[in-house]
N, C-alpha and C positions, 0 to 999 in steps of 0.2 A: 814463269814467264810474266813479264809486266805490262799489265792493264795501259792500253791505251785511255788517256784523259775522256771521262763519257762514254768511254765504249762499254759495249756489255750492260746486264743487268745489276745492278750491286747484291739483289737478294741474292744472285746463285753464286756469288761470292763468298755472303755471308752461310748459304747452304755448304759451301764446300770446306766452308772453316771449322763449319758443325759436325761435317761428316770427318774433318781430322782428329778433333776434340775429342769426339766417340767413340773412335774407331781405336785410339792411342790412351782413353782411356779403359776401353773393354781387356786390351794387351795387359793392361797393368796388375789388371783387378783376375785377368786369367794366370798369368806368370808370375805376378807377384814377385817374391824375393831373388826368385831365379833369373832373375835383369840386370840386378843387382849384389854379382857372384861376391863372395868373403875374400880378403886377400887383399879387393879393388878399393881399400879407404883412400879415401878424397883424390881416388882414380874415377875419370869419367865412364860412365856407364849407360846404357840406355834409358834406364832407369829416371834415374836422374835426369837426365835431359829431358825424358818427357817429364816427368814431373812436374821440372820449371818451365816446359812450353805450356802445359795444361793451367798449372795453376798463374803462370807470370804473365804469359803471352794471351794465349786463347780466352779462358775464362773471362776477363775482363771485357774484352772486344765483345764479343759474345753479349755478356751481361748488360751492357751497354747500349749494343745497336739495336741486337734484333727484336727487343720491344719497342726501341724509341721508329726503327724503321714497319716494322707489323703498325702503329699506331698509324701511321702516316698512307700503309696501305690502307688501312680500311677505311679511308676516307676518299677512293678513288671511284669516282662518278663512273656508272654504266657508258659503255662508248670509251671512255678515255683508255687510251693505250698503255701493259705498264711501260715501258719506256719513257713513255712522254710524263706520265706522273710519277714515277722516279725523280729524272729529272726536275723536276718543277719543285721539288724538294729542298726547301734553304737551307740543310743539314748534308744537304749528297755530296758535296765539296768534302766534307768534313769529313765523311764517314771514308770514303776514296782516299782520301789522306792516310786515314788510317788502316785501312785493308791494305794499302801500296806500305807503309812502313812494317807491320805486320808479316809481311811477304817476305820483307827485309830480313827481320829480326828471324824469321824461322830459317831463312835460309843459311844464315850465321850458323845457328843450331845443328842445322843439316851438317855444316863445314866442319862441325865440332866434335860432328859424334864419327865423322867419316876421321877424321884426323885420327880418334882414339881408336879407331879400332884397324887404323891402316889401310884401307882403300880407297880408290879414288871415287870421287864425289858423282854422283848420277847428273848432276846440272852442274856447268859451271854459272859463277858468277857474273851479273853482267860485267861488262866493261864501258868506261866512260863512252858515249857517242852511241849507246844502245844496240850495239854488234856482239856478239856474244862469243867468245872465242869455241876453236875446235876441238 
């Protein structure tokens, strides 16, 4: 679902990018090679895909924000609301940008791995004019 411009928190944004990262790297490190069955060479696999969400997608974003955004919280005055010191953040355009493309690129992923393995996709895609088909 795509973030309205300013709406929301972007920290529970970045919490819920954490909790994917986590949660698709615990999968990996429990199942290990069984993701990625013998037979499937430079066939797409789970595996794989997370792999490169983890290490190409997420990690980076990750590595990136959530210290430069924690530095910016802990500079937020008693009384100030987070919302309002979010916002007031000359980076939060930036980071927004980057969560909404992020959103993008995983949901390709999503399209990728649903393709390989033949069923149909849990969300579809938006559509130009932000209507989302049925």
């Amino acid at each position: 679902m795509e973030q309205k411009p300013g709406a929301g928190i972007v920290r529970e944004e970045l919490n819920s990018i954490y909790s994917l990262f986590a949660c698709t790297r615990d999968i990996l490190r429990k199942y290990g090679p069984e993701l990625a069955p013998r037979g499937r060479a430079g066939g797409v696999t789970f595996a794989g895909i997370a792999v490169e969400m983890v290490n190409t997608v997420l990690r980076p974003l990750l590595t990136k924000w959530h210290p430069a955004l924690a530095e910016w919280e802990a500079t937020r005055l008693p009384g100030t609301s987070v919302v309002v010191h979010e916002r007031g953040w000359e980076q939060i355009d930036v980071l927004r940008t980057e969560v909404a493309e992020t959103r993008h690129v995983l949901l390709d992923l999503a399209t990728e791995l649903h393709d390989a393995m033949h069923i149909e996709p849990v969300l579809s895609p938006p559509v130009p004019g932000g209507a989302r088909p049925l």
